[in-house]
N, C-alpha and C positions, 0 to 999 in steps of 0.2 A: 473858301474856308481856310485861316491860315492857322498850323501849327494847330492841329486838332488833338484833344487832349486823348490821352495812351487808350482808357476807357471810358467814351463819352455816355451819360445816360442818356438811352434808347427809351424814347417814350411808343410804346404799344398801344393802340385804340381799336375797341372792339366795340360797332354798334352792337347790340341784341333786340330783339323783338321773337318773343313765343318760340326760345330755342331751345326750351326743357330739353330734348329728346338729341341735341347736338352739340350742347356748349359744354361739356364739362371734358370731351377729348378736345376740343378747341383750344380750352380754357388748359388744360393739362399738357398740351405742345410748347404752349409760351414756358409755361415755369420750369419745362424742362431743357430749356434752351440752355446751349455751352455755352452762349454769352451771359453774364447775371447781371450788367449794372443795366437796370430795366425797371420801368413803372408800368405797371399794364393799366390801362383807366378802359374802365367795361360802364358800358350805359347802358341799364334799360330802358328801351322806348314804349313803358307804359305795357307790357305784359299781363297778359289774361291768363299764364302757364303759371308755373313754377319757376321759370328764370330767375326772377329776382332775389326766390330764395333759395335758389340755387347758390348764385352772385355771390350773398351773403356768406355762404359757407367757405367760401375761398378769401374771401375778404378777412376771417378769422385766422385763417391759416398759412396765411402770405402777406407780411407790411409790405410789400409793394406793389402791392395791388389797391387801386382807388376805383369806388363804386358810388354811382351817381343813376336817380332814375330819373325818367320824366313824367309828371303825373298822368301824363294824359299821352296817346302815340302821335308823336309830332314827326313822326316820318324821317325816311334815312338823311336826308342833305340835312336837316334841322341838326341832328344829332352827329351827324360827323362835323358839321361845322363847333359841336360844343366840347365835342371829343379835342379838337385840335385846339380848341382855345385855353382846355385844361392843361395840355401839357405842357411838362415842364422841360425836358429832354431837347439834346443838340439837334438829335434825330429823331423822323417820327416812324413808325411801322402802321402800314393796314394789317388788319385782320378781320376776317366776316367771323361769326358765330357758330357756322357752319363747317368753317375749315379748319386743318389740322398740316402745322407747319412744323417743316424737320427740323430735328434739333440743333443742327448748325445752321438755319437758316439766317439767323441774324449775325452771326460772325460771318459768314460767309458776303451778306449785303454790305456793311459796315466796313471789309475789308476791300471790297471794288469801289463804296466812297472813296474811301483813304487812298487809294490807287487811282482813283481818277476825282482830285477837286476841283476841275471845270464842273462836274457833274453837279446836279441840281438833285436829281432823284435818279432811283434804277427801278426794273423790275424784272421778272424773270419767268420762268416755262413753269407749268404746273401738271400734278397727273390729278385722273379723276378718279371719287373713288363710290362706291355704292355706300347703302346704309351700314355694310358688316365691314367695312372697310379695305375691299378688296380694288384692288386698281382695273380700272373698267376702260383707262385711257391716257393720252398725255397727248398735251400741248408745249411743243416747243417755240417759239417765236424766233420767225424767220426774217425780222428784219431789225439788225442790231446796229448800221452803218447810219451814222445822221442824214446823210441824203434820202435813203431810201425808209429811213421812222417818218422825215419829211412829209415823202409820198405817199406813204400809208396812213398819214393823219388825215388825209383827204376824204378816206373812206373809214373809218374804222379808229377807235383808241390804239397808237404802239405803245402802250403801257397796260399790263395784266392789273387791271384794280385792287383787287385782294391780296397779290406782291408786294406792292410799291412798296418802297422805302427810302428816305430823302431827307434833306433840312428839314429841318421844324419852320423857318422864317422863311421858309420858300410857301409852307401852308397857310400858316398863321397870316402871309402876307397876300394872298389869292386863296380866299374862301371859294367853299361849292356855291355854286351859283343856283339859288332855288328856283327859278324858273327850268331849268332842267331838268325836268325830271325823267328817271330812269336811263339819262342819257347824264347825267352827272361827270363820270368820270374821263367821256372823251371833251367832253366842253373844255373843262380844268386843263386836261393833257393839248388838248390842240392851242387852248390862251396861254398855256406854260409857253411853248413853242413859239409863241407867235410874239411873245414880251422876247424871247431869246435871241430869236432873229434879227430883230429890232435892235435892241443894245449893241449886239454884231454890227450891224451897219451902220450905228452911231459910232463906234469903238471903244464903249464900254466894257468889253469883254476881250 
């Protein structure tokens, strides 16, 4: 990325599916983020709850929020690939429905881009919390060195899914791969790595 603009819009994508009872502290994480140039695009996948008109209520009360359903539930890879094809944003953010990100979360992403544009995307350690929101755990990731993310793609994603954050044409350019299922995000993460390597040894990079 050369000469990245002071504050680039950060495109937010949040699948939903029957998250009545989760998304509105989810959904209230993002808006209260200390970075603002943000688009959050929230999908429902076709909801038998109240989600969508939940959705709607924040939709009134935030232009930068864009909301999109799917009639029918076409499942997560369908819908994060539609998530990614809406945005508009330099950069794109995950978010699940379920989680609840700290309010410097996306300055703080946005700022390790900026400080490292070989980087393609980041992601980062999370804690875990129960339904009253009490912290029940934390996961740090123990392996930040490219050799050793390498080695760990072997066995396991070195990228937190619900973290991520990265180019947008790094997404838009390597969709989820729907034969994947529920193994989505290490598929992505290990073909990211493996197009990287590759360019490396051709000396595109």
């Amino acid at each position: 990325m050369n000469n990245p603009a002071p504050s680039p819009l950060v495109s937010v994508i949040m699948p939903c599916y029957n998250s009545a009872g989760l998304i509105r502290p989810a959904v209230e994480s993002i808006l209260k983020q200390t970075y603002r140039n943000i688009e959050i695009i929230l999908i429902d996948d076709g909801s038998s709850d109240s989600t969508p008109d939940i959705l709607q209520e924040y939709v009134r009360q935030d232009s930068r929020i864009r909301f999109f359903r799917n009639e029918t539930n076409r499942k997560l890879i369908y819908t994060l690939n539609l998530a990614v094809s809406m945005a508009t944003g330099e950069f794109l953010m995950r978010m699940d429905a379920d989680d609840i990100s700290d309010p410097d979360r996306i300055e703080k992403q946005l700022q390790f881009m900026f400080q490292h544009p070989e980087a393609d995307a980041c992601s980062a350690g999370h804690r875990f919390i129960d339904m009253k929101g009490r912290v029940v755990g934390h996961h740090i990731p123990k392996t930040t060195l490219p050799n050793a993310l390498r080695f760990q793609s072997f066995f396991s994603t070195p990228m937190i899914h619900p973290v991520t954050f990265g180019k947008t044409e790094i997404f838009k350019n390597n969709p989820y791969d729907p034969d994947f299922i529920h193994s989505e995000d290490y598929e992505l993460f290990s073909r990211l790595l493996q197009i990287r390597e590759a360019s490396i040894r051709n000396g595109h990079i």
